[in-house]
C-alpha positions, 0 to 999 in steps of 0.5 A, a space after each residue: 121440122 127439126 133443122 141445125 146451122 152447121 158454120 164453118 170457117 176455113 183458113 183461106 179462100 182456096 181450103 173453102 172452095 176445095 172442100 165446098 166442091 169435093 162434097 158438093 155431089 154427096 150434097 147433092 145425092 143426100 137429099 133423101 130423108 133430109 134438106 140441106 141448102 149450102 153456101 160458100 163466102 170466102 173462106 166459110 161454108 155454111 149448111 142448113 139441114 133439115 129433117 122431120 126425124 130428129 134422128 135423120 137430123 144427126 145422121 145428116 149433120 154427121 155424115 157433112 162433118 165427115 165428109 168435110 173432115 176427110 176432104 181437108 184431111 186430104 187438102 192438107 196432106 197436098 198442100 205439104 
């Protein structure tokens, strides 16, 4: 089993909460092919993915840093 520790830490309790929520359900929905578990501690979001296909494992990394990436995208074009 192939797995990976994304750490991510935001700049306040409020940015990690928001963001922990608004890819909370593609979370949920990408548990096909891979596992992933995530957790949220103040103002950190901790995900471990895991995959037989180390490939599968890539594709599932990328597609949290994209989401993750658009979410605070969109958090700090609101909070302006």
């Amino acid at each position: 089993m192939n797995s990976s520790i994304l750490n991510l830490e935001f700049d306040s309790e409020e940015e990690a909460e928001i963001i922990y929520k608004s890819i909370f359900i593609e979370h949920i929905d990408s548990q096909i092919k891979s596992r992933a578990k995530m957790e949220k501690y103040k103002n950190k979001i901790k995900i471990y993915v895991e995959a037989e296909e180390l490939s599968i494992l890539k594709a599932s990394l990328y597609s949290y840093l994209r989401w993750i990436s658009v979410a605070q995208n969109i958090y700090k074009i609101v909070k302006r």
